[in-house]
PyMOL Python script that loads the backbone (N, CA, C, O; Angstrom):
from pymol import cmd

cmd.read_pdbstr("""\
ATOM      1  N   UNK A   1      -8.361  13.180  17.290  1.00  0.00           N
ATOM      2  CA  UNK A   1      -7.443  12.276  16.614  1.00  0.00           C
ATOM      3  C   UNK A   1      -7.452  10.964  17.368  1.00  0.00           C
ATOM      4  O   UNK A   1      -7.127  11.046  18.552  1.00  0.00           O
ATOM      5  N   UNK A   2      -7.753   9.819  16.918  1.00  0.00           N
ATOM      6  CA  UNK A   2      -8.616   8.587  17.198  1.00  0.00           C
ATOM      7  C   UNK A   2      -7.436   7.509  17.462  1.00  0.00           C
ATOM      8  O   UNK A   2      -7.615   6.466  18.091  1.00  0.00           O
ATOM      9  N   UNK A   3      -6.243   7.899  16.908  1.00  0.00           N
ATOM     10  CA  UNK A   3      -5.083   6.855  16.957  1.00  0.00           C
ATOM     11  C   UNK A   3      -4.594   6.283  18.714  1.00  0.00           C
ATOM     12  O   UNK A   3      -4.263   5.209  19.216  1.00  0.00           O
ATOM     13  N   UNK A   4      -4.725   7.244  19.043  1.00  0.00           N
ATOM     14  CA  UNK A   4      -3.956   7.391  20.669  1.00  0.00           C
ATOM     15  C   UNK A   4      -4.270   8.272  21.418  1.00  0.00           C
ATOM     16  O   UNK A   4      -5.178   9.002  21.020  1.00  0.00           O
ATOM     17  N   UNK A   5      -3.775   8.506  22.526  1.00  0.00           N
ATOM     18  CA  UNK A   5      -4.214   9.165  23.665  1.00  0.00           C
ATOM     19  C   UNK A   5      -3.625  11.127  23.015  1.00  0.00           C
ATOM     20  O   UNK A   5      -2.658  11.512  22.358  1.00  0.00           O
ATOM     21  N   UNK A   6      -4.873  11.887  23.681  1.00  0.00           N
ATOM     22  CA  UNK A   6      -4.315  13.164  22.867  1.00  0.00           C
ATOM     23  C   UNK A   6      -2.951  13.440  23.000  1.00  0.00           C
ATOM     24  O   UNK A   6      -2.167  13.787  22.117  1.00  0.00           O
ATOM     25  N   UNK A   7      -2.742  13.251  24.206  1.00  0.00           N
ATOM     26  CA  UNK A   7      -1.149  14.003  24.870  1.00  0.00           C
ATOM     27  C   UNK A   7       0.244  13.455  24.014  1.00  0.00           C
ATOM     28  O   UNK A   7       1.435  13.671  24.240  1.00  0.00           O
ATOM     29  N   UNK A   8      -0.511  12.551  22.799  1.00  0.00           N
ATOM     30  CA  UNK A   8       0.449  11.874  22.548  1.00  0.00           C
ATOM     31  C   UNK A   8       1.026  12.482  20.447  1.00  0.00           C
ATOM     32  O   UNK A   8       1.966  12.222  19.694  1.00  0.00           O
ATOM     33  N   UNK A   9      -0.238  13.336  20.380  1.00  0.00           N
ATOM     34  CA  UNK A   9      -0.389  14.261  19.265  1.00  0.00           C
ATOM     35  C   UNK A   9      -0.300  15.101  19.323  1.00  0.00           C
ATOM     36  O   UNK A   9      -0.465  15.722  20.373  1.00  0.00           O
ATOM     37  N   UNK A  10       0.060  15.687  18.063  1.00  0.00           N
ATOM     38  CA  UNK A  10       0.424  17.546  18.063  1.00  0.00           C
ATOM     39  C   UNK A  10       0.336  17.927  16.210  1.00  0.00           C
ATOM     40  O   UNK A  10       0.546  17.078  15.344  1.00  0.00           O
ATOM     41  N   UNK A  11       0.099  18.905  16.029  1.00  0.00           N
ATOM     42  CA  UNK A  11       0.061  19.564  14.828  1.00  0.00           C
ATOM     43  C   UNK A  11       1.607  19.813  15.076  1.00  0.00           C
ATOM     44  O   UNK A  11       2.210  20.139  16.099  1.00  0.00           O
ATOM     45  N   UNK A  12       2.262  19.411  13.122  1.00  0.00           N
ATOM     46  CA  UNK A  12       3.544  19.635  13.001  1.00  0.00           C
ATOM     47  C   UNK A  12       3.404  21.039  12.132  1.00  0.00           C
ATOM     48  O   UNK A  12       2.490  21.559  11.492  1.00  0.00           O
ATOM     49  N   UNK A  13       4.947  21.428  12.476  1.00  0.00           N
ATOM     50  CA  UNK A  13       5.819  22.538  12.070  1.00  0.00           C
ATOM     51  C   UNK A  13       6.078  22.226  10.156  1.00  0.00           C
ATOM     52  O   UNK A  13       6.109  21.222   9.445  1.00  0.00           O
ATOM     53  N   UNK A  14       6.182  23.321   9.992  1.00  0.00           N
ATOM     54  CA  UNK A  14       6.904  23.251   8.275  1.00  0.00           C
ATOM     55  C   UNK A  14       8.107  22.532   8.704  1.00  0.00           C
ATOM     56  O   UNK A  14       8.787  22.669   9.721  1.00  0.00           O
ATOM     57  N   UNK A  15       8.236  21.627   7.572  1.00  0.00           N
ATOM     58  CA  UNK A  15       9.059  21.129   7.547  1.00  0.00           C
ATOM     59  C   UNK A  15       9.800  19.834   8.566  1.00  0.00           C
ATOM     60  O   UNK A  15      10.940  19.370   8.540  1.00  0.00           O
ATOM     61  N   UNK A  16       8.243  19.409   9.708  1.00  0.00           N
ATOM     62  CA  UNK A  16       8.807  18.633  10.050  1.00  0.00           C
ATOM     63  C   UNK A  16       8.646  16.868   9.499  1.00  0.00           C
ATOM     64  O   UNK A  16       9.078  15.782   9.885  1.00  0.00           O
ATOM     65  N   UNK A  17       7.974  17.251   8.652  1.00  0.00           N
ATOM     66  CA  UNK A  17       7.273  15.702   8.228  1.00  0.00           C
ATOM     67  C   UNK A  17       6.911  16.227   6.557  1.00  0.00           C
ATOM     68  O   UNK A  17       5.975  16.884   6.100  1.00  0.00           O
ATOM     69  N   UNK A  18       8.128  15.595   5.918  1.00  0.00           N
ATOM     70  CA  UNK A  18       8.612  15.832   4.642  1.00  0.00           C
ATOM     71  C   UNK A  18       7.457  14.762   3.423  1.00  0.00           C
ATOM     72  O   UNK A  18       7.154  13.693   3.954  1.00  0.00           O
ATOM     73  N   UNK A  19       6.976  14.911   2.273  1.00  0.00           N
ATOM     74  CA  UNK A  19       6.573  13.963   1.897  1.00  0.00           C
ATOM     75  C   UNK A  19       7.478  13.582   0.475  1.00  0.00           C
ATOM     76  O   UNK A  19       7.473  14.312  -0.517  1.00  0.00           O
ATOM     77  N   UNK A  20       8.045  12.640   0.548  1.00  0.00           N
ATOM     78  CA  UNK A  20       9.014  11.981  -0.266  1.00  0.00           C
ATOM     79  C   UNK A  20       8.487  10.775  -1.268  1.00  0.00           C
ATOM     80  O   UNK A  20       7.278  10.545  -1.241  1.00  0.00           O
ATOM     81  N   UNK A  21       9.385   9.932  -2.219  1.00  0.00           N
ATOM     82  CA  UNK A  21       8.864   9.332  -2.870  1.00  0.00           C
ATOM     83  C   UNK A  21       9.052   7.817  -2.370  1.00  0.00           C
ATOM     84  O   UNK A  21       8.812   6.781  -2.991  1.00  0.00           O
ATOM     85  N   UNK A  22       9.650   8.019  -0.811  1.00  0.00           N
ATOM     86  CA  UNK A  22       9.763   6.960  -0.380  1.00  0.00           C
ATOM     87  C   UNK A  22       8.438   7.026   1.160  1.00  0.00           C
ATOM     88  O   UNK A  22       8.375   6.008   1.849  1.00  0.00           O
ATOM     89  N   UNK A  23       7.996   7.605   1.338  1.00  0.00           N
ATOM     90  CA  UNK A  23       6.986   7.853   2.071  1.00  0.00           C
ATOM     91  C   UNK A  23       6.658   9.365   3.150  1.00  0.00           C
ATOM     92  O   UNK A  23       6.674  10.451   2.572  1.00  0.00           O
ATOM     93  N   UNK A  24       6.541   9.354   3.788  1.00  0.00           N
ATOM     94  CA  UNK A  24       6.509  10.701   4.762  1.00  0.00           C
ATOM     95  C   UNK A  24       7.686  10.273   5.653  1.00  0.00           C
ATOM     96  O   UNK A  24       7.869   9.136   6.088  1.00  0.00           O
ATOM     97  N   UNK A  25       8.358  11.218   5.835  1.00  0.00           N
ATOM     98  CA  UNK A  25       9.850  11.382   6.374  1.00  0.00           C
ATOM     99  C   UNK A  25       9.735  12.233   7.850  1.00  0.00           C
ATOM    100  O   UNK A  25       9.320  13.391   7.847  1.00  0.00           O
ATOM    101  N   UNK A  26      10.047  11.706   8.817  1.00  0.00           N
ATOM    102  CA  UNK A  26       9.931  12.408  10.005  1.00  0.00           C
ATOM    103  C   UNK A  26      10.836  13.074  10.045  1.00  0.00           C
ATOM    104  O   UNK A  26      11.545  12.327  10.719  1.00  0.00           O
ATOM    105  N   UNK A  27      11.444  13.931   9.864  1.00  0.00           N
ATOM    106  CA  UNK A  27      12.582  14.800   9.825  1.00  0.00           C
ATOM    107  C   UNK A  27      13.392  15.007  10.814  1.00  0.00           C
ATOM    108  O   UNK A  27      14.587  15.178  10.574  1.00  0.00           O
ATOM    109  N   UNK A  28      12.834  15.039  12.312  1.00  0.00           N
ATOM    110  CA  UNK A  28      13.258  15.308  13.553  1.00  0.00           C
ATOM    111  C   UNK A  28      14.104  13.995  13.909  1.00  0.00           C
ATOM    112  O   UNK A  28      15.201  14.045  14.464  1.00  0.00           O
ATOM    113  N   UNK A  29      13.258  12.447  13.401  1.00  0.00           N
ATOM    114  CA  UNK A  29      14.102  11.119  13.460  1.00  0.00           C
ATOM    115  C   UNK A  29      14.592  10.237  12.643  1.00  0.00           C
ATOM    116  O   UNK A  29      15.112   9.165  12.949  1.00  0.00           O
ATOM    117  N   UNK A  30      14.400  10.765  11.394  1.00  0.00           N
ATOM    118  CA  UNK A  30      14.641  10.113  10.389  1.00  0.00           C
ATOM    119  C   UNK A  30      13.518   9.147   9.777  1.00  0.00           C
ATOM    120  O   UNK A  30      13.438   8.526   8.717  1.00  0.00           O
ATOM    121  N   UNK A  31      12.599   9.298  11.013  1.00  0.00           N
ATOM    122  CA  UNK A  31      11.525   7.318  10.558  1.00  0.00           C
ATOM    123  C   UNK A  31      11.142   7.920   9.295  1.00  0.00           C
ATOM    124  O   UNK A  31      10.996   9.133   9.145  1.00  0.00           O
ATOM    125  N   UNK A  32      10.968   6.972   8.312  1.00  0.00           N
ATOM    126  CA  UNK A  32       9.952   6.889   6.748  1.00  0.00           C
ATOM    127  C   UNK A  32       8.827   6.122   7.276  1.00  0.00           C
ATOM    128  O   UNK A  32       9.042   5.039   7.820  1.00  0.00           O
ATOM    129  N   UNK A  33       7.172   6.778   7.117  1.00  0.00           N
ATOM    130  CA  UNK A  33       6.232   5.942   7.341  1.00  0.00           C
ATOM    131  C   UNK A  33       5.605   5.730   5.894  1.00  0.00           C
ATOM    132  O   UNK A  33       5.024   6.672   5.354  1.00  0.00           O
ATOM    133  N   UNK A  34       5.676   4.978   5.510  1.00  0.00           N
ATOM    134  CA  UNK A  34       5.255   4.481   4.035  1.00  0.00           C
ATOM    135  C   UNK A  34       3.835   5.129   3.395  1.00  0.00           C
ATOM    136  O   UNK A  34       2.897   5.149   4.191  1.00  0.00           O
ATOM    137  N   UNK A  35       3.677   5.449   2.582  1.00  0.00           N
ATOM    138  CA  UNK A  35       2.433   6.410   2.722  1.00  0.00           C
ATOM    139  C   UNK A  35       0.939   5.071   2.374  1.00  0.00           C
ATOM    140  O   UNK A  35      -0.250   5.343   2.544  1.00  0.00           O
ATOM    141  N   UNK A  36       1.607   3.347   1.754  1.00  0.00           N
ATOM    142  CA  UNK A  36       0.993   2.742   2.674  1.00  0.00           C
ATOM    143  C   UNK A  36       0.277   1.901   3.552  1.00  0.00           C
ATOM    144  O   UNK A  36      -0.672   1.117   3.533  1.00  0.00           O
ATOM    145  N   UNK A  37       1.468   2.581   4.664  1.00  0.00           N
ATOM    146  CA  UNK A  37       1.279   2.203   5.778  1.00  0.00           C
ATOM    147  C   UNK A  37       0.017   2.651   7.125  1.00  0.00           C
ATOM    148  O   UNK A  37      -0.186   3.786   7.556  1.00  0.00           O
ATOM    149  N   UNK A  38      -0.597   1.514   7.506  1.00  0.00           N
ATOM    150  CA  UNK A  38      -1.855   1.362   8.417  1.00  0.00           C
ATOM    151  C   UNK A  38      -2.091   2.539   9.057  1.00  0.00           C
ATOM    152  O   UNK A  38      -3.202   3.067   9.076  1.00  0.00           O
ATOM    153  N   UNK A  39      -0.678   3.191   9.826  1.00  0.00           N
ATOM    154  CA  UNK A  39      -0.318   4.347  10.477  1.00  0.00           C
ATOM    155  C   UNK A  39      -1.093   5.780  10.303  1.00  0.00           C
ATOM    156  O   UNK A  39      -1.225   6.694  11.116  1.00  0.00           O
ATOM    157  N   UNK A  40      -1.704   5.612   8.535  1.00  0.00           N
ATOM    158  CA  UNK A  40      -1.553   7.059   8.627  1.00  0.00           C
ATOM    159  C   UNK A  40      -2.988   7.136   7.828  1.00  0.00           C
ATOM    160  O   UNK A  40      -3.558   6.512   6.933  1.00  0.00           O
ATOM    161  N   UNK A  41      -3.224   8.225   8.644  1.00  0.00           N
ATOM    162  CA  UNK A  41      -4.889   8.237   8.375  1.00  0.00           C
ATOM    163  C   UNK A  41      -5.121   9.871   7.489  1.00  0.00           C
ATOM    164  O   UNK A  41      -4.136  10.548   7.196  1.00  0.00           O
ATOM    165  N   UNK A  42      -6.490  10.303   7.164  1.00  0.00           N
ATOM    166  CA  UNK A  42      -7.030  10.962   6.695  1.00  0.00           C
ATOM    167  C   UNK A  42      -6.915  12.213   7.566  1.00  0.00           C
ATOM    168  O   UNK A  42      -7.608  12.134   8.581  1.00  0.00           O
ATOM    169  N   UNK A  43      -5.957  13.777   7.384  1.00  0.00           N
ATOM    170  CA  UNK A  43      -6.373  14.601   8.259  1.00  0.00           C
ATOM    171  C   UNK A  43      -7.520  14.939   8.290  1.00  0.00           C
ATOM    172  O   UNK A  43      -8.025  14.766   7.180  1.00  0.00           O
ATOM    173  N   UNK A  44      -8.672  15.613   9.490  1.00  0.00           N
ATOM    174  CA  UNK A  44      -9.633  16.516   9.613  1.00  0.00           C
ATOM    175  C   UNK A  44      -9.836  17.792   8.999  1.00  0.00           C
ATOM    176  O   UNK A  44     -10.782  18.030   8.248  1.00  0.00           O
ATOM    177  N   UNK A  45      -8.520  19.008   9.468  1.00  0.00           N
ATOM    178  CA  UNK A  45      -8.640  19.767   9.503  1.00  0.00           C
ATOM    179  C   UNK A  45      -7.320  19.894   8.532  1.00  0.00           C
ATOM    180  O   UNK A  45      -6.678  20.932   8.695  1.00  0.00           O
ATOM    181  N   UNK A  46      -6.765  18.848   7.408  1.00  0.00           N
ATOM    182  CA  UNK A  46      -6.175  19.224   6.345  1.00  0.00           C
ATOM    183  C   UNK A  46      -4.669  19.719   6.531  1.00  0.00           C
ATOM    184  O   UNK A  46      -4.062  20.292   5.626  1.00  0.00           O
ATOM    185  N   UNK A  47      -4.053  19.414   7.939  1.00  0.00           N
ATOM    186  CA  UNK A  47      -3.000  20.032   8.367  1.00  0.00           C
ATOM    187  C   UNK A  47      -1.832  18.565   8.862  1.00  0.00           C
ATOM    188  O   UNK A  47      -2.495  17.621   9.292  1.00  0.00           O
ATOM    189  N   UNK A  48      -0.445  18.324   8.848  1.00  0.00           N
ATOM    190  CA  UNK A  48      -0.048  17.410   9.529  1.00  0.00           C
ATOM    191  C   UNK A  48      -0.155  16.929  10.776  1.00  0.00           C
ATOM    192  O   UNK A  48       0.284  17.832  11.488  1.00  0.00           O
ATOM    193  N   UNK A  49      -0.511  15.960  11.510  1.00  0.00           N
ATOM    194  CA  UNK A  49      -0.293  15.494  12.959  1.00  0.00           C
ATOM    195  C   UNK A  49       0.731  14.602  13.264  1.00  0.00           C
ATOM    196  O   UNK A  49       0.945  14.019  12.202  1.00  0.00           O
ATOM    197  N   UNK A  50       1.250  14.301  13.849  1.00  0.00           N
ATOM    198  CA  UNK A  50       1.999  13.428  14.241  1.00  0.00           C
ATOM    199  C   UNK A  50       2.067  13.052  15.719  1.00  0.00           C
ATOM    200  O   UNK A  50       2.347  13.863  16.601  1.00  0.00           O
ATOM    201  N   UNK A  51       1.709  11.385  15.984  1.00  0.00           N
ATOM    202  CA  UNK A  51       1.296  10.943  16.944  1.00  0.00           C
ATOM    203  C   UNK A  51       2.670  10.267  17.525  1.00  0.00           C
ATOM    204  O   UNK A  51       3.337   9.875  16.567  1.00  0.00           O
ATOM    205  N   UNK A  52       3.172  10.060  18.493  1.00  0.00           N
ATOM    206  CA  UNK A  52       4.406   9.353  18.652  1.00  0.00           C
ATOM    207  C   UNK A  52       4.576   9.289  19.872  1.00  0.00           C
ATOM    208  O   UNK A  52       4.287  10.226  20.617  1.00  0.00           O
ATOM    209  N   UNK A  53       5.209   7.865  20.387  1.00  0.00           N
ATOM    210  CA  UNK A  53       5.346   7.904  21.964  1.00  0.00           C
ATOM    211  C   UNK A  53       6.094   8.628  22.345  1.00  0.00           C
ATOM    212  O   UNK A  53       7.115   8.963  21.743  1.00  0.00           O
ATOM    213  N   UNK A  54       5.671   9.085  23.616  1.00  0.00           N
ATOM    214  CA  UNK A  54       6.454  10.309  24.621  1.00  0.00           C
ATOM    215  C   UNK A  54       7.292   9.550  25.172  1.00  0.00           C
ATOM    216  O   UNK A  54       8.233  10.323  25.355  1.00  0.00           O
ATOM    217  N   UNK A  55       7.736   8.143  25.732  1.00  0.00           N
ATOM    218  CA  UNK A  55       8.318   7.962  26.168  1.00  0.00           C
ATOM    219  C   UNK A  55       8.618   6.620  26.290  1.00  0.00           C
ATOM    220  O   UNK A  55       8.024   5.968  25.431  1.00  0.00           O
ATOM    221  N   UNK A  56       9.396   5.869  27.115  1.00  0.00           N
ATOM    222  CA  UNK A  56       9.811   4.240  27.030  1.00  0.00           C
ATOM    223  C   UNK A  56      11.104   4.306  25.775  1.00  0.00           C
ATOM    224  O   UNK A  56      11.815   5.157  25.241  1.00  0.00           O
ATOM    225  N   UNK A  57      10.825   2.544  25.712  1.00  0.00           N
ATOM    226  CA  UNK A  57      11.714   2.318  24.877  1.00  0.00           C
ATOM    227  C   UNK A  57      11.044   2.832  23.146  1.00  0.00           C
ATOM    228  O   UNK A  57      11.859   3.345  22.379  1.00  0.00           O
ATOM    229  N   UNK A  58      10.196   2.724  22.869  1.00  0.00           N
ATOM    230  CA  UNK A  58       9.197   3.440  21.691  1.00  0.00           C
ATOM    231  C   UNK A  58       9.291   5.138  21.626  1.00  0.00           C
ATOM    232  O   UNK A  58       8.521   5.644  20.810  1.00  0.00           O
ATOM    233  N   UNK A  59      10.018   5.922  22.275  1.00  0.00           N
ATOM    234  CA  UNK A  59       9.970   7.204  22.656  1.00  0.00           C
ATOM    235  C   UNK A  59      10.741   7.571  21.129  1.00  0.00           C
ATOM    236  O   UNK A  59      11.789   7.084  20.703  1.00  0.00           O
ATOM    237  N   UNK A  60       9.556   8.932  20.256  1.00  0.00           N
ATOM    238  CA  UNK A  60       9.808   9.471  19.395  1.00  0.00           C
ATOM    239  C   UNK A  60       9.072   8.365  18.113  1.00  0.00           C
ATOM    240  O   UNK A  60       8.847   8.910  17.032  1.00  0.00           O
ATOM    241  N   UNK A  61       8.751   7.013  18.236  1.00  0.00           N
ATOM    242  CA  UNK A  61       8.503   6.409  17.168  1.00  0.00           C
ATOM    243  C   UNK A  61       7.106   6.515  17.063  1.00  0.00           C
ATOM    244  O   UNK A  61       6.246   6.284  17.912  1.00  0.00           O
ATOM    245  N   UNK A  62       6.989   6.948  15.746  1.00  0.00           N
ATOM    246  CA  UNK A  62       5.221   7.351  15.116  1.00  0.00           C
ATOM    247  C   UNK A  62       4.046   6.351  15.572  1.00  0.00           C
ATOM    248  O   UNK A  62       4.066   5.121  15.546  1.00  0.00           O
ATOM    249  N   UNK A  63       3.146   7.103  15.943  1.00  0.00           N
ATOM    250  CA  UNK A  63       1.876   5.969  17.038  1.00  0.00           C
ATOM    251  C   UNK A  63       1.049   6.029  15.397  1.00  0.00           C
ATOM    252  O   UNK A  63       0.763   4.968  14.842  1.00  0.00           O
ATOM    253  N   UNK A  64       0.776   7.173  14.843  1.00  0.00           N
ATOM    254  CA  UNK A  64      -0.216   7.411  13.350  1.00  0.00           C
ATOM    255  C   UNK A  64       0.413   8.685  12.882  1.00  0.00           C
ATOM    256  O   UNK A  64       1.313   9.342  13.405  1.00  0.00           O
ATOM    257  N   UNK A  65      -0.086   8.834  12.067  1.00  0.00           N
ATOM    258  CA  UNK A  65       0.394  10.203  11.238  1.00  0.00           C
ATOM    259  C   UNK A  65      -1.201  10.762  10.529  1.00  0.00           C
ATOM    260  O   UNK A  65      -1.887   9.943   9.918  1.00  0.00           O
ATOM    261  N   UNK A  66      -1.591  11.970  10.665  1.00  0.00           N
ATOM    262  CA  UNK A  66      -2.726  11.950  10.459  1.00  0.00           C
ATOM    263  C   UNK A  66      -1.903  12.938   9.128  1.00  0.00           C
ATOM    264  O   UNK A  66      -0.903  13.622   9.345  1.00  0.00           O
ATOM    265  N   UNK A  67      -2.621  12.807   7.692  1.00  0.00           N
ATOM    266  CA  UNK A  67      -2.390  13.709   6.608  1.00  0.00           C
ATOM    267  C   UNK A  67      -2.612  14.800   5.646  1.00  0.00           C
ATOM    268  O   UNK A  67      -3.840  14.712   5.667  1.00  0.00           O
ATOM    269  N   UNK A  68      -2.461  15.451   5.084  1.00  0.00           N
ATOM    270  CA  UNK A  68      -3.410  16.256   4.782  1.00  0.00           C
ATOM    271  C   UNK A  68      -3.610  16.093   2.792  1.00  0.00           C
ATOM    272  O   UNK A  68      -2.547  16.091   2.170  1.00  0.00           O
ATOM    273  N   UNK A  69      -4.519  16.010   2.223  1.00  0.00           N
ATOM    274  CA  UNK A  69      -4.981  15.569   0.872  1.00  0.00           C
ATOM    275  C   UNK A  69      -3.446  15.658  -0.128  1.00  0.00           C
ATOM    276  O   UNK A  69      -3.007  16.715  -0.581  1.00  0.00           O
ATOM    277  N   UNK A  70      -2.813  14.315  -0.319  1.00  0.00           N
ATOM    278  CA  UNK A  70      -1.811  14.562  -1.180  1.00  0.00           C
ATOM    279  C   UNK A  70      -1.649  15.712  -2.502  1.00  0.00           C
ATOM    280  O   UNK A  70      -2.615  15.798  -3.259  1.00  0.00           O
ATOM    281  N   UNK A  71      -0.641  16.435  -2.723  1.00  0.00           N
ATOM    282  CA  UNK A  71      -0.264  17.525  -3.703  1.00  0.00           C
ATOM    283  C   UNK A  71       0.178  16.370  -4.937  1.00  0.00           C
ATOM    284  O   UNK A  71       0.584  15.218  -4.778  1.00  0.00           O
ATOM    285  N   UNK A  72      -0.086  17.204  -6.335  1.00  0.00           N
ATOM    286  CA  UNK A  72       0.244  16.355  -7.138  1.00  0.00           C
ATOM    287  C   UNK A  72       1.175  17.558  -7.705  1.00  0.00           C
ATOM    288  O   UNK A  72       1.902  17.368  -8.681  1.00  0.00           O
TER     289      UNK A  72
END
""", "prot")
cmd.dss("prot")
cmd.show_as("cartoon", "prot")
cmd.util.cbc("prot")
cmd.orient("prot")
């Protein structure tokens, strides 16, 4: 995952990254990343990622969102 440093990605949980009609919904912080928005790329392996700083003042806010082939 090409966005950022690995330590900074993880495969999400059901339900943690909602897809809405206002964009993908981080559930854990509320952020909406617009579906679009630059952020969010093509998954690999078809599953959610979510990239986000570990820490600072940016701590918890989405680095990319990697996706998996929109449901219609």
């Amino acid at each position: 995952f090409a966005c950022c440093a690995n330590y900074d990605c993880r495969t999400t949980h059901t339900g943690e990254v909602l897809e809405k009609p206002e964009g993908y919904v981080i559930a854990g912080t509320g952020e909406i990343v617009p579906m679009t928005d630059k952020r969010v790329k093509d998954s690999p392996d078809g599953e959610f990622h979510w990239c986000a700083h570990q820490a600072g003042l940016d701590a918890g806010k989405t680095i990319c969102l990697f996706v998996p082939p929109r449901s219609y």
